[in-house]
N, C-alpha and C positions, 0 to 999 in steps of 0.2 A: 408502420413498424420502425423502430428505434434502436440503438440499444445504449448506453449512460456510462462513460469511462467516468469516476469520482477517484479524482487526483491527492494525493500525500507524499509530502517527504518525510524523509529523516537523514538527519547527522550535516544537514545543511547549516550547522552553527559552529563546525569545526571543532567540533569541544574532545570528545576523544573515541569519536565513532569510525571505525576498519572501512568503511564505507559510506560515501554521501549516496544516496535512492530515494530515484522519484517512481513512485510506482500506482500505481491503477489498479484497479478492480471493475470489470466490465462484466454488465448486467443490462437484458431484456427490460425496456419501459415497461411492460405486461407485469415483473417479475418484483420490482423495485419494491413496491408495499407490501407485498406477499413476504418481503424476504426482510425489511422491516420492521414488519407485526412481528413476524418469528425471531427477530434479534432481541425485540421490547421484550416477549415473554421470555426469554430464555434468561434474560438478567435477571428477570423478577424469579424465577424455579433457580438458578441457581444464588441468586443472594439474599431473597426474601425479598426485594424491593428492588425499585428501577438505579441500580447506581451512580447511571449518566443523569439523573434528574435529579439526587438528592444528593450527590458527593461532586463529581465531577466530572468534566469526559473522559471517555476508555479511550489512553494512549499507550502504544509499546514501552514506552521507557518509563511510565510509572506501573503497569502490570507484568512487565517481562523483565524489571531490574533484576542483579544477582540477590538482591535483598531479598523479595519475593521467594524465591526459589528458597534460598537459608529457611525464613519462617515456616511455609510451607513443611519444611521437611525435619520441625520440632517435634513433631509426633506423628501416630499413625493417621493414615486415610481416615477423615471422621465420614460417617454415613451423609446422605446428601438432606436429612433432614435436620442433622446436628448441627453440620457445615452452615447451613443457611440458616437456622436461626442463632447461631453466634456471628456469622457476617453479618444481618440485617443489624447485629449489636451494635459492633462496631462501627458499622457505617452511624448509625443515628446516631452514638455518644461519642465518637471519636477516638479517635488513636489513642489520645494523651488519658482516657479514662480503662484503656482497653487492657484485659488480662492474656496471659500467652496464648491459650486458646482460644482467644475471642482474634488473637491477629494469624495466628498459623491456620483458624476457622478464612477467612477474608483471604490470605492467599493462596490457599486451594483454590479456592473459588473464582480468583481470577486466572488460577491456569486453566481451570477449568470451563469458564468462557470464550477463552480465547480459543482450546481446542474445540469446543461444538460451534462456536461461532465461524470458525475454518473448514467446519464439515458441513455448516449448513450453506455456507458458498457453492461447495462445492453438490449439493443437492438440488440447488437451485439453477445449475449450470454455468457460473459467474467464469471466469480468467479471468489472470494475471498479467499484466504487461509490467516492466519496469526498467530503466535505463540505472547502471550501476557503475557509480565515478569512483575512482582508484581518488584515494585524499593528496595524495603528490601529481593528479593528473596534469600537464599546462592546461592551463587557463586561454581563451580566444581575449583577444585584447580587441575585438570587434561589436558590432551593435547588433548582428543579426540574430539570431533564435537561437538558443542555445542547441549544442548536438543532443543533451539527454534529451532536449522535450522533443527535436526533430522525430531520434529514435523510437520515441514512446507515442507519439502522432502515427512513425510509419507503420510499429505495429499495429498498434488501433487500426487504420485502414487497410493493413492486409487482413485482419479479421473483420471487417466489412465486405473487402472483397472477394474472399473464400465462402461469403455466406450467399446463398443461390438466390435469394431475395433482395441483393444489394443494400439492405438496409442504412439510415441515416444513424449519423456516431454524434452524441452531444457530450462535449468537454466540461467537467466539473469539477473546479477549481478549488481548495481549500484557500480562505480569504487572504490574500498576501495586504502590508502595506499599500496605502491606496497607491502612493508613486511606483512602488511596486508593480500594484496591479495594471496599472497604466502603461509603464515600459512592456507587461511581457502581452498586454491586448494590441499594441501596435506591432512588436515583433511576432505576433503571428498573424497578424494581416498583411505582414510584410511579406511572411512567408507562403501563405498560403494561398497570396496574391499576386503575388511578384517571380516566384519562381516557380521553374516547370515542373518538380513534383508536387510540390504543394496544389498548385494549380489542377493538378489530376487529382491528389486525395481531395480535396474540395469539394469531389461531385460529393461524396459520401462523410468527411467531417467537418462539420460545422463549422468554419474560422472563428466565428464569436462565441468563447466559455462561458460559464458561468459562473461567479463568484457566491460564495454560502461562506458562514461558519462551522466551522470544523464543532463546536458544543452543542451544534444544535443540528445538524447533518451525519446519520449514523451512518451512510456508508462511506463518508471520509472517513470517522474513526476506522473504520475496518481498512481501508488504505495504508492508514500509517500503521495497523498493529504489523502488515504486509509488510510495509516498506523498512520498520523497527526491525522483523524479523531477517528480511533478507539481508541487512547493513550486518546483524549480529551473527546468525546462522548458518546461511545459504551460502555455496562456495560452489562457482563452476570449476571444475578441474583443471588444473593448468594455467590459469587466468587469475583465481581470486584466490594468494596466496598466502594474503595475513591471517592472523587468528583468528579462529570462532568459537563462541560459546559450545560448549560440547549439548549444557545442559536446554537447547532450544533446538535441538535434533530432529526431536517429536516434531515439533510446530514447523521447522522447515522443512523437512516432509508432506506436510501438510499443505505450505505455499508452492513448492514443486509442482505439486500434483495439478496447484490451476492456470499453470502454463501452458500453451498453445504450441503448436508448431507447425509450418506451412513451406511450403515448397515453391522456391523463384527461381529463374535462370539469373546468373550472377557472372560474370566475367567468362560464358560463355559455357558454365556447368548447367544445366536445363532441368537438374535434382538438386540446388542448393537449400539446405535444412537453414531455415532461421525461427528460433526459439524466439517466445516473448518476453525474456529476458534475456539484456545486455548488458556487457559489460566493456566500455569506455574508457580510455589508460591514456586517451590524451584531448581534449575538447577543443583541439584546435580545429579547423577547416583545412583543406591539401593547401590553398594556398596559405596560408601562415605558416605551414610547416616547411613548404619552399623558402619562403621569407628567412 
């Protein structure tokens, strides 16, 4: 028994996202095609056709922009068999051929997957982990593992280790450049090798990820709709105080609901609450901070 963390960011390009998030979606090996087959058909019921196969992959920032939202909300709710046979129009003919109905048809539709794609996670048993960087956070001028992904490792294995079967955790990677991908497979062999917690989560996560394509791997797309949503959305109180989309409320709701929460002794409290979502405001290590 297994269970599969499938990793996405968003707002990692600095362009004008309230928050940089790497976040996760953890799923039972048992569960993973079950929950695959039911995201394939749900595209095809709600757009007539598979739209990651004939148009493009399902990302946050082209199905949750405010554009989206605007079109959608040209006219009323169309029925779900109206909707989808003017979305499967538009997807085969294209935007540029497309009438207002056939594009406010396409963006219901894509709110509309997005929200049963979030309830069939949640059906299927899936959380959420995510580490969430403040865009002015410092920066580590150092070589080891970043703190987001440290953060998002430690939860993954305390939900390994709260499970009574001790289960094994395999990392799945959405493809970075290859030097990329190179730097961060030796920094967590550094980490997971070399130092003493890493060394403990080890019994239970795997140190070597896996690399996929994000066009051709559906449960990264549902990652980054996660990680799109918590950058634009999702706001812990006190902590995450820039602005957020009001109109992805619904949908952050939604990613709320598949967080986890688990109880450690911590500086000597024996009921400390840690949530699977954090939130990060400075990515140095204590000793650079000293420095």
């Amino acid at each position: 028994m297994s269970y599969l963390l499938f990793i996405d960011e968003s707002g990692q390009d600095k362009h004008d996202s309230p928050y940089e998030v790497l976040a996760g979606v953890i799923i039972q090996d048992s569960d993973v095609w079950n929950l695959i087959t039911d995201l394939n058909n749900l595209e095809e019921r709600i757009f007539g056709i598979r739209y990651s196969k004939e148009k493009e992959e399902i990302k946050g920032k082209k199905f949750l922009k405010r554009k989206v939202f605007r079109l959608a909300e040209q006219s009323e709710i169309f029925e779900d068999d109206v909707r989808r046979k003017f979305a499967k129009e538009c997807i085969l003919d294209g935007a540029a051929n497309a009438s207002k109905k056939h594009l406010t048809a396409l963006s219901q539709a894509k709110l509309k997957y997005v929200e049963e794609a979030l309830q069939l996670c949640s059906r299927f048993h899936c959380k959420a982990c995510a580490s969430i960087v403040d865009i002015d956070a410092p920066r580590s001028g150092n070589e080891a593992l970043r703190k987001d992904y440290s953060y998002l490792f430690e939860r993954f294995y305390y939900f390994l280790e709260d499970h009574p079967q001790k289960p094994q955790g395999i990392v799945v990677f959405d493809e970075l450049e290859k030097m990329q991908s190179k730097i961060l497979l030796n920094q967590m062999e550094r980490y997971f090798c070399d130092t003493q917690k890493g060394r403990i989560r080890s019994n239970q996560v795997i140190p070597e990820p896996f690399f996929v394509h994000s066009d051709l791997t559906t449960l990264i797309q549902i990652a980054d709709l996660i990680a799109y949503i918590i950058s634009w959305g999702f706001r812990i109180s006190g902590s995450m105080v820039r602005p957020h989309r009001i109109e992805l409320n619904k949908y952050a709701e939604l990613v709320a609901s598949l967080r986890y929460k688990t109880i450690r002794e911590v500086h000597g409290n024996p009921n400390y609450q840690i949530w699977s979502f954090a939130f990060i405001d400075d990515l140095r290590g204590w000793e650079e901070k000293q420095e």
